[in-house]
N, CA, C and O atoms as a Tinker XYZ file with bonds, in Angstrom:
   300  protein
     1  N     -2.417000   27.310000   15.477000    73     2
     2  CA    -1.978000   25.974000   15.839000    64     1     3
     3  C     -2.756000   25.526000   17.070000    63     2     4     5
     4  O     -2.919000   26.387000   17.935000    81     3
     5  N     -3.263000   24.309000   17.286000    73     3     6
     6  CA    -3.835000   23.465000   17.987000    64     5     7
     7  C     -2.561000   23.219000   19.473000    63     6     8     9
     8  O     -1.496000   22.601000   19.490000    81     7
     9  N     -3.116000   23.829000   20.323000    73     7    10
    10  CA    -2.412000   23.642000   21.816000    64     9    11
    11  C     -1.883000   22.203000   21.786000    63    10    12    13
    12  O     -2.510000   21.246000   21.329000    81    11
    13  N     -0.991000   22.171000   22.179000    73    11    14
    14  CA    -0.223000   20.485000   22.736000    64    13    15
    15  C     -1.065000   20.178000   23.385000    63    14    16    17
    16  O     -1.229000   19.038000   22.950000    81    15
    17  N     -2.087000   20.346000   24.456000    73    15    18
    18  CA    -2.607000   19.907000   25.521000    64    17    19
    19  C     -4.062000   19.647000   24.697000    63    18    20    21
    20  O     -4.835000   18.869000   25.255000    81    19
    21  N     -4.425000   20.144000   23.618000    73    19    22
    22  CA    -5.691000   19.621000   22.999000    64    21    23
    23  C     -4.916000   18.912000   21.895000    63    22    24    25
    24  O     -5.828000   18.267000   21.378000    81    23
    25  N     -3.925000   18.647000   21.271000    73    23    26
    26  CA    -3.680000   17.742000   20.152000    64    25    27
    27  C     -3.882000   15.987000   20.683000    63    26    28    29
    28  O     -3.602000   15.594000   21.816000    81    27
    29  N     -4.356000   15.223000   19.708000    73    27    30
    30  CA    -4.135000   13.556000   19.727000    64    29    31
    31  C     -3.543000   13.037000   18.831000    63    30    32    33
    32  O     -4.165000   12.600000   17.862000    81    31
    33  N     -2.071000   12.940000   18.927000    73    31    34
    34  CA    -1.415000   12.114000   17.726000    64    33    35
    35  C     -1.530000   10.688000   17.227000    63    34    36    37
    36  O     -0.894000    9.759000   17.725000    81    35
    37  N     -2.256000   10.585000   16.360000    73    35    38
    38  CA    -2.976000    9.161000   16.003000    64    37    39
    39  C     -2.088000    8.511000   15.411000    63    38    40    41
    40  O     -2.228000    7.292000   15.505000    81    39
    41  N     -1.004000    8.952000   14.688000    73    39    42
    42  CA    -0.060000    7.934000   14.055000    64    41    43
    43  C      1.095000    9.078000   13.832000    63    42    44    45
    44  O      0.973000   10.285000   14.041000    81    43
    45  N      2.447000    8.255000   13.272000    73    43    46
    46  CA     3.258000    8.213000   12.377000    64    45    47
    47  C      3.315000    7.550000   10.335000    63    46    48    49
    48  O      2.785000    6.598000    9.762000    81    47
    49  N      4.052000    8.450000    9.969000    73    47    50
    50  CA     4.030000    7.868000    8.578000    64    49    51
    51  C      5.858000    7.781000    8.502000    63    50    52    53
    52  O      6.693000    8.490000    9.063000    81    51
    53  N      5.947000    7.162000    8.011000    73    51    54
    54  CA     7.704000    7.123000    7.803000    64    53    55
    55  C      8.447000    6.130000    6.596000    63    54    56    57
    56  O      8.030000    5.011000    6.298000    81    55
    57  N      9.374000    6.653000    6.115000    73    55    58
    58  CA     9.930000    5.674000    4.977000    64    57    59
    59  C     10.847000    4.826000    5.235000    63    58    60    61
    60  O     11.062000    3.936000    4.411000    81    59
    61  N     11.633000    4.902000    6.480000    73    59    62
    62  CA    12.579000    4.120000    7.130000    64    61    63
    63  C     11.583000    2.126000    7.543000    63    62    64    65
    64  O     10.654000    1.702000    8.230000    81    63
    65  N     12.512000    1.648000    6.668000    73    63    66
    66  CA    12.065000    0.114000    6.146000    64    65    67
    67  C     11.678000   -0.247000    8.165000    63    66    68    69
    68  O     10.697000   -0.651000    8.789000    81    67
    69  N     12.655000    0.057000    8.414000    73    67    70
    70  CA    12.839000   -0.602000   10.257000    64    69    71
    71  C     11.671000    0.156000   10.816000    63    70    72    73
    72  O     10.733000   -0.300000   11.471000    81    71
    73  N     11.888000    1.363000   10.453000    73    71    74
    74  CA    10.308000    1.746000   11.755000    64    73    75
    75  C      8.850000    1.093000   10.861000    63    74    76    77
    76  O      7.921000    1.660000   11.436000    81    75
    77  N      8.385000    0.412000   10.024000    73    75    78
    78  CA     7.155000    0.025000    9.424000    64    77    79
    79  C      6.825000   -1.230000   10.856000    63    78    80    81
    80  O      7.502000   -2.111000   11.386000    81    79
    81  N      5.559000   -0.745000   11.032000    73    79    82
    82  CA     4.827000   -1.546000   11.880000    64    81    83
    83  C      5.147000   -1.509000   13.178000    63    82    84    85
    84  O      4.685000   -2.343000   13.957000    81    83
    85  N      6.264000   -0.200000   13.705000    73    83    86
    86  CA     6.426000   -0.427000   14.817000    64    85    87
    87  C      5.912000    0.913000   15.635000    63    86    88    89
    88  O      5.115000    1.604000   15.002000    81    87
    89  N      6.168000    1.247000   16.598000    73    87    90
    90  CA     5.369000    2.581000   17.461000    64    89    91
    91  C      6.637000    3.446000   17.624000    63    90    92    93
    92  O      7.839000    3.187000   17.562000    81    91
    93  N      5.903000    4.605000   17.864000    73    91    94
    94  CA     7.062000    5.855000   18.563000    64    93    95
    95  C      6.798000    6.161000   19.752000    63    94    96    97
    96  O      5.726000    6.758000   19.662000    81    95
    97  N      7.120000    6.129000   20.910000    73    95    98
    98  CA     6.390000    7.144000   21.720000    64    97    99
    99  C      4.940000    6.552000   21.909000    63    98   100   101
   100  O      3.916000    7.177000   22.184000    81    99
   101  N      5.129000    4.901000   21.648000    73    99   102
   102  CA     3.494000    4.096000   21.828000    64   101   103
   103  C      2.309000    4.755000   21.172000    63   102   104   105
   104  O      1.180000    4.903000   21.638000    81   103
   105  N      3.022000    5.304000   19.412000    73   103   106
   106  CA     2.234000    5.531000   18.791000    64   105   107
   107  C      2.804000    4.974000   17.358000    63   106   108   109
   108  O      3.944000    5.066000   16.904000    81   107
   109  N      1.344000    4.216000   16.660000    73   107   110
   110  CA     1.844000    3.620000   15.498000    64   109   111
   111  C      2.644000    4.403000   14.026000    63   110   112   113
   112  O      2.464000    5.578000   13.704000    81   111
   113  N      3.336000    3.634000   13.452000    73   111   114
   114  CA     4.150000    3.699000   12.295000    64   113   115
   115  C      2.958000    3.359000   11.668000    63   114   116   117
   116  O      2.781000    2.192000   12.020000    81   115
   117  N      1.566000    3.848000   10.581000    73   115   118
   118  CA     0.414000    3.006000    9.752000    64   117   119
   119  C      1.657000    2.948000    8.310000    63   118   120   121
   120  O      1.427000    1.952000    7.624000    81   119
   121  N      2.287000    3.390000    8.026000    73   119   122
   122  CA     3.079000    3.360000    6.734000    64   121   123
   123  C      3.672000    3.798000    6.229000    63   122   124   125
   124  O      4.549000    4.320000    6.917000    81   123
   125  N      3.809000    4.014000    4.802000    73   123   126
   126  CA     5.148000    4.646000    4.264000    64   125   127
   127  C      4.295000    6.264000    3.606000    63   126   128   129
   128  O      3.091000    6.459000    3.437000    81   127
   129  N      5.006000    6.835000    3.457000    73   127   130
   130  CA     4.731000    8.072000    2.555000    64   129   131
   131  C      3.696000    8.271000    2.236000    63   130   132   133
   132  O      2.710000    8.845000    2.699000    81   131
   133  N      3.991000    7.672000    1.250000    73   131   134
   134  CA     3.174000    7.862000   -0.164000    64   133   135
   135  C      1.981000    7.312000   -0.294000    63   134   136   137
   136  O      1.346000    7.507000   -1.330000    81   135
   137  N      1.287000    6.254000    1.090000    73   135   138
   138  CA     0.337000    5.820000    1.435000    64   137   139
   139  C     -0.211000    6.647000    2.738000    63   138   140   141
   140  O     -0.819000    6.188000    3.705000    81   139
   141  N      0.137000    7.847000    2.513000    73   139   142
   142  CA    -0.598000    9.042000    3.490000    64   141   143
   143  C     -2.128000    9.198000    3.134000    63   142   144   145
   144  O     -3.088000    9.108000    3.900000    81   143
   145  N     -2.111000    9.461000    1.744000    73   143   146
   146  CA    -3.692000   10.161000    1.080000    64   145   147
   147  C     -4.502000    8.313000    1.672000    63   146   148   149
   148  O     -5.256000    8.015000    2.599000    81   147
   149  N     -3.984000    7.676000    0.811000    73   147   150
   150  CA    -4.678000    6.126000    1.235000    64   149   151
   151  C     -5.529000    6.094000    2.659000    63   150   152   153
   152  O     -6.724000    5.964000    2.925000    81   151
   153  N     -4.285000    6.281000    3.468000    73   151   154
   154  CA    -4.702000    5.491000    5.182000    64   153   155
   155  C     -5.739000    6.874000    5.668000    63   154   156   157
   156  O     -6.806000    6.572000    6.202000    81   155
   157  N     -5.436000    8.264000    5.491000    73   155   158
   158  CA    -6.170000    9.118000    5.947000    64   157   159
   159  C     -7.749000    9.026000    5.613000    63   158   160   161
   160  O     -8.590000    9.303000    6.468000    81   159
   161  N     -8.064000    8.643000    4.395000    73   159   162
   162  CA    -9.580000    8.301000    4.034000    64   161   163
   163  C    -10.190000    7.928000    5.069000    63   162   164   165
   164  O    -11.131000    8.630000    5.439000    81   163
   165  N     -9.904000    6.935000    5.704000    73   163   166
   166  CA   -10.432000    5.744000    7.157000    64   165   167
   167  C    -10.038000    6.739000    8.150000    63   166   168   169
   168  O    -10.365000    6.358000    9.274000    81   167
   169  N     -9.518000    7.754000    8.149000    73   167   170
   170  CA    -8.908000    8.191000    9.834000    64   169   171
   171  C     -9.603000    9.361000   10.047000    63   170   172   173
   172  O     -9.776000    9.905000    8.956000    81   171
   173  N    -10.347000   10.352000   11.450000    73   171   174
   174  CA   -10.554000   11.512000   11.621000    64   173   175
   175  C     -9.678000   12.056000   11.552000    63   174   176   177
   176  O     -8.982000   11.586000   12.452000    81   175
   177  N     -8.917000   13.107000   10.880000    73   175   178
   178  CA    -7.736000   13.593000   11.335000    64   177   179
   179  C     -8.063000   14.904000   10.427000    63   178   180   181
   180  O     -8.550000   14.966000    9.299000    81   179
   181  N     -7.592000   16.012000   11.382000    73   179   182
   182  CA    -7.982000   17.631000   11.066000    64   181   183
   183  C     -6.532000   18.252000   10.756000    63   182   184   185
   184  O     -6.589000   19.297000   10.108000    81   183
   185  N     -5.406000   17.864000   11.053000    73   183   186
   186  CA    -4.412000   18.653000   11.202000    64   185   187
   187  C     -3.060000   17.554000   10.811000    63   186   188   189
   188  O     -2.740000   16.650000   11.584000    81   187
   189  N     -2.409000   17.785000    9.599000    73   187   190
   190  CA    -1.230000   16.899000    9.391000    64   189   191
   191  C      0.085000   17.989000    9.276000    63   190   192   193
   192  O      0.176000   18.919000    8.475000    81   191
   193  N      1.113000   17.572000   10.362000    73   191   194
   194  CA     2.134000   18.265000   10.530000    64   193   195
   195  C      3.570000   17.052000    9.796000    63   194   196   197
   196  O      3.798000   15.909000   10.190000    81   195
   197  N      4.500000   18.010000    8.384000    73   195   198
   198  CA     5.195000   17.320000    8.309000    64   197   199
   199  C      6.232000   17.841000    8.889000    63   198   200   201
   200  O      6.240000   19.064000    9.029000    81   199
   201  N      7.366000   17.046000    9.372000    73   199   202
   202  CA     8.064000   17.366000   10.255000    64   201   203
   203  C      9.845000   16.706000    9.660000    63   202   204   205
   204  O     10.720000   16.246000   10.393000    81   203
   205  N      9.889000   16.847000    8.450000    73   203   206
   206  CA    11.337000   15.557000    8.226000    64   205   207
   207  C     12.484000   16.878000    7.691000    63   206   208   209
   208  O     12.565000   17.433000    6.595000    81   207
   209  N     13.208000   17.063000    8.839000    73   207   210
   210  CA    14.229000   18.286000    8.853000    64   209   211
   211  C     15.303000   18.239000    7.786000    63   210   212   213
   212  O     15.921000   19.230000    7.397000    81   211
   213  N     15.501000   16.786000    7.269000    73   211   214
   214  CA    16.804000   16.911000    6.074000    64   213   215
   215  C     15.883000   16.663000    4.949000    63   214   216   217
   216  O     16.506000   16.127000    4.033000    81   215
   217  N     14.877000   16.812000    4.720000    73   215   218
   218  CA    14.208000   16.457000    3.322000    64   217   219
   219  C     14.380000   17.609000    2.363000    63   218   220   221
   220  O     14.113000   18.747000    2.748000    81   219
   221  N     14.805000   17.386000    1.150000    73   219   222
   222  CA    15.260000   18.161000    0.278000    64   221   223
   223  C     13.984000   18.941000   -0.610000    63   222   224   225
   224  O     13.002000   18.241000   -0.855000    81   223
   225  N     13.985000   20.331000   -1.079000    73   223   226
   226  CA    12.619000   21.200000   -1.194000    64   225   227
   227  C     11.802000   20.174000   -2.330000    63   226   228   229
   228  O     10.592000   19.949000   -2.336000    81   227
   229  N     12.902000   19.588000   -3.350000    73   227   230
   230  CA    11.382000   19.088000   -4.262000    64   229   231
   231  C     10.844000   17.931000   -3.350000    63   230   232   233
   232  O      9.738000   17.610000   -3.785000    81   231
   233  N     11.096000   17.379000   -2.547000    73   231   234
   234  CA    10.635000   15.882000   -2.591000    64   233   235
   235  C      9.033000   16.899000   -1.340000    63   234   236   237
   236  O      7.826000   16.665000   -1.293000    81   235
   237  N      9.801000   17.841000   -0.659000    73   235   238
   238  CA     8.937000   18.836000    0.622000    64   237   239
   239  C      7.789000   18.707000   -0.388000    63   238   240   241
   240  O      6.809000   18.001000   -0.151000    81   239
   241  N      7.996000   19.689000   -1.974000    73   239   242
   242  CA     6.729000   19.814000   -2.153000    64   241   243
   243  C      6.153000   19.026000   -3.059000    63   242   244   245
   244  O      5.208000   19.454000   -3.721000    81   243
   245  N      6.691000   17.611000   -3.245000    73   243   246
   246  CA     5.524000   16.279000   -3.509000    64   245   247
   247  C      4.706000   16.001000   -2.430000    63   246   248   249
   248  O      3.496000   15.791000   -2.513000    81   247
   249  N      5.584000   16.000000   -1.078000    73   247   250
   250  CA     4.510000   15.596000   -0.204000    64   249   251
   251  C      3.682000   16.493000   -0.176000    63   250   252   253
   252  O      2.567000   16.132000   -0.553000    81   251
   253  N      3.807000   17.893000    0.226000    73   251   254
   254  CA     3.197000   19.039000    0.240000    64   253   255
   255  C      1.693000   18.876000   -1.090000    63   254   256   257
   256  O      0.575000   19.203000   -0.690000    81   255
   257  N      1.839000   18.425000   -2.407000    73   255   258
   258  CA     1.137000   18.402000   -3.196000    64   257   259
   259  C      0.482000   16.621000   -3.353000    63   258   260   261
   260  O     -0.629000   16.526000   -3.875000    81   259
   261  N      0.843000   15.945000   -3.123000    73   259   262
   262  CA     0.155000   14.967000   -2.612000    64   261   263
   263  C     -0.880000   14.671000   -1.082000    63   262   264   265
   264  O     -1.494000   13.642000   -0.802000    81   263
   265  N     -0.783000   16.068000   -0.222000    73   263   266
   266  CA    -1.372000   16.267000    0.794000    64   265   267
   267  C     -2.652000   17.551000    0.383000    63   266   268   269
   268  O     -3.370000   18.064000    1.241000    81   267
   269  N     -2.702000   17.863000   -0.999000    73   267   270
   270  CA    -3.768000   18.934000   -0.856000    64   269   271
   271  C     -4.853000   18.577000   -1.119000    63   270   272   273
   272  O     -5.178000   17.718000   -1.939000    81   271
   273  N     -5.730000   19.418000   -0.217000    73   271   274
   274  CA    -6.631000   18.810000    0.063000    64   273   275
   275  C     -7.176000   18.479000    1.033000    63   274   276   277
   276  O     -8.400000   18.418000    1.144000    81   275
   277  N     -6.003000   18.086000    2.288000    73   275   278
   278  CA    -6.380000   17.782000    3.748000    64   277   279
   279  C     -5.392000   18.956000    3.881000    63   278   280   281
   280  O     -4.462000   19.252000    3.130000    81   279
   281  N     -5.931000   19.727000    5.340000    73   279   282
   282  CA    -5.226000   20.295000    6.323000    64   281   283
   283  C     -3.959000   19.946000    6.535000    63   282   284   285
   284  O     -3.709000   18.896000    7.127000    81   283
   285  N     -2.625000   21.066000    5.923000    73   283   286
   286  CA    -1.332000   20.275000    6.134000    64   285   287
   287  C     -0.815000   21.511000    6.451000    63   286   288   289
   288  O     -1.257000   22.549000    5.959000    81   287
   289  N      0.536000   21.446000    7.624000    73   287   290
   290  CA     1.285000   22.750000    7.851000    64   289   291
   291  C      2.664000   21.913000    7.686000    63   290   292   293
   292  O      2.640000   20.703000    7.458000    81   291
   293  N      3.609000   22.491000    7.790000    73   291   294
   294  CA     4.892000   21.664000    7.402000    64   293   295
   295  C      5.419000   22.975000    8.017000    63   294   296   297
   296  O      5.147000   24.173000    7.951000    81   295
   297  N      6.646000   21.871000    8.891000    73   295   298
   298  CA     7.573000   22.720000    9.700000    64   297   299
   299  C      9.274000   22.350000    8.946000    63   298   300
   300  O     10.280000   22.900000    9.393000    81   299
């Protein structure tokens, strides 16, 4: 794992209608889900951490299998 002190969190992805278009932590919301593979094309990004603690195992491994391909760890 990539030190906190060398990571740059370039965005959020989220399905919650209210957080679209807005920041976390003065970092952007670029979209929903399922427009992960989409927006990453355009972005440098080496390391995608999913992080959604009540998500139930099949939906874990759609994202999980809609992310292969790029660098993904899931906590």
């Amino acid at each position: 794992m990539i030190p906190a002190s060398q990571r740059d969190v370039r965005c959020f992805f989220d399905d919650a209608p209210e957080k679209q278009s807005h920041r976390i932590h003065n970092i952007p919301v670029k979209g929903w889900i399922d427009e992960i593979p989409e927006k990453l094309r355009t972005m440098k990004i080496n390391l995608i951490i999913v992080s959604i603690p009540s998500l139930d195992e099949k939906w874990r491994q759609e994202i999980l299998q809609m992310l292969a391909g790029w660098i993904a760890r899931s906590f």
